[in-house]
C-alpha positions in Angstrom: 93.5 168.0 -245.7 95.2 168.5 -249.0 95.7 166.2 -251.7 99.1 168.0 -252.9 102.0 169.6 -250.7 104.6 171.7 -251.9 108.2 172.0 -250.8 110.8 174.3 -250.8 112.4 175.2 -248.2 114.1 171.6 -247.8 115.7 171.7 -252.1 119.1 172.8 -251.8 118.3 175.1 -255.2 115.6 177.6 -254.7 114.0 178.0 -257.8 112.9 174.6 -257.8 109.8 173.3 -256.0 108.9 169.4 -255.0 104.9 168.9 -255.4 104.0 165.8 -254.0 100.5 164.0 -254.7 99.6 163.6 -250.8 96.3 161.1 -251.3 97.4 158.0 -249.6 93.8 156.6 -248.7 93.3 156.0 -252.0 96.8 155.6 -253.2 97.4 158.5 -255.2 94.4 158.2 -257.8 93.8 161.1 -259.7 90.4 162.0 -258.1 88.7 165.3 -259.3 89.8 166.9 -256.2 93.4 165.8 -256.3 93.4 167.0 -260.1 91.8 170.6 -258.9 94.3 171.2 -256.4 97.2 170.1 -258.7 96.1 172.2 -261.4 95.8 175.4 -258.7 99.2 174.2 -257.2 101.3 174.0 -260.7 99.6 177.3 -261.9 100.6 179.2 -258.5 104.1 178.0 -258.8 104.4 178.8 -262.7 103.4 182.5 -261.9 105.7 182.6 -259.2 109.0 184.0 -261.1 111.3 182.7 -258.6 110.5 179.3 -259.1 112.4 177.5 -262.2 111.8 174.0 -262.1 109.2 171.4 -260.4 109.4 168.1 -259.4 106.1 166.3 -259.3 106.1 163.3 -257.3 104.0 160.5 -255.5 106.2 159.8 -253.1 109.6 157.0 -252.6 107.0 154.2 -253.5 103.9 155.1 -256.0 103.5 157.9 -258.6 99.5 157.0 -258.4 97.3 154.4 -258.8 95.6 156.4 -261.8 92.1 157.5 -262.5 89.9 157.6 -260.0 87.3 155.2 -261.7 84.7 155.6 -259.1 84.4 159.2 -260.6 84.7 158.3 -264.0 81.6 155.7 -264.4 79.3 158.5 -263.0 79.5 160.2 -266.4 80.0 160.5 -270.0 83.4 161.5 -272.1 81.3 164.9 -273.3 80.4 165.8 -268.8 83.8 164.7 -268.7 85.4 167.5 -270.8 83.6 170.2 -269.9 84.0 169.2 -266.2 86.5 171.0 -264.1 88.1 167.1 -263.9 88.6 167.9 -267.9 89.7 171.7 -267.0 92.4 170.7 -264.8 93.9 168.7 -267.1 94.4 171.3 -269.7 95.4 173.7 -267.1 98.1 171.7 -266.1 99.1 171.0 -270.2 99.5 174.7 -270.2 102.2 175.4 -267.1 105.2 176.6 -268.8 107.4 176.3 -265.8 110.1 173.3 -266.7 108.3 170.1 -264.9 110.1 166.8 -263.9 107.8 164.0 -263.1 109.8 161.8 -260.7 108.2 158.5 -261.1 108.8 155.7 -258.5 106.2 152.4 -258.4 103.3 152.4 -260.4 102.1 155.4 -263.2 99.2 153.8 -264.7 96.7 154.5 -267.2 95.7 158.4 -265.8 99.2 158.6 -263.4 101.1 157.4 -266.5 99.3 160.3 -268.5 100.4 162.5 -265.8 104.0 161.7 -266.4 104.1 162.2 -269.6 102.8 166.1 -269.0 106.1 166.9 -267.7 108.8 167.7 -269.8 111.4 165.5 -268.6 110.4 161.8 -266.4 112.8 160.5 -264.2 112.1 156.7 -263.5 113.1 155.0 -260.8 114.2 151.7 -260.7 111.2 150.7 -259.3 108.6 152.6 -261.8 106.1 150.8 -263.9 104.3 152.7 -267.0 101.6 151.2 -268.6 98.0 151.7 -269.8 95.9 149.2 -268.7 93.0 150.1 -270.3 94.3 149.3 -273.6 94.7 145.7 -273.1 91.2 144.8 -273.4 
């Protein structure tokens, strides 16, 4: 199953497309995998010239949980950037297509990162940004 689905045939504008992060065993966190597909997902609909505008989203009630930490303890920040987990990142830095993070529940530490990729956020009432891992 994938970790990202894409709509468009449900927007009422058809140069924009909805990517939703689609993890919900482990709540959204930005697992290698997920990151992969994301990165493949926002570069196929950046080369698609009919699409304008996407909306990245977790869903109504989490953006994501953040880093997948399990991953991240099994090696070091120099594995880490030349690892595709490090790749995808970049790749999706570089998607010139506008993006809209739609941000409801939590963005934290790697999700909140995430957010702040996209060119414009759009908070919910409900969303909470932070980066735990600088409150040691």
């Amino acid at each position: 199953m994938g970790k990202v689905t894409v709509t468009r045939d449900d927007v009422d504008i058809d140069a924009v497309a909805i990517v939703t992060l689609d993890s919900p065993e482990n709540r959204n966190a930005l697992s290698t995998e997920l990151l992969v597909e994301l990165a493949d997902t926002l570069e196929a609909l950046d080369a698609d010239a009919g699409v304008r505008a996407v909306v990245l989203t977790g869903g109504s009630e989490l953006f994501a949980s953040g880093a997948d930490v399990r991953q991240l303890r099994e090696i070091s920040p120099v594995e880490y950037a030349a690892s595709a987990r490090g790749a995808s990142w970049r790749r999706i830095g570089a998607v010139e297509t506008a993006l809209v993070a739609a941000v409801a529940g939590y963005a934290l530490g790697g999700s909140c990162e995430l957010a702040l990729t996209a060119d414009l956020v759009v908070a919910a009432d409900t969303a909470v940004f932070g980066q735990p891992e600088l409150m040691v």
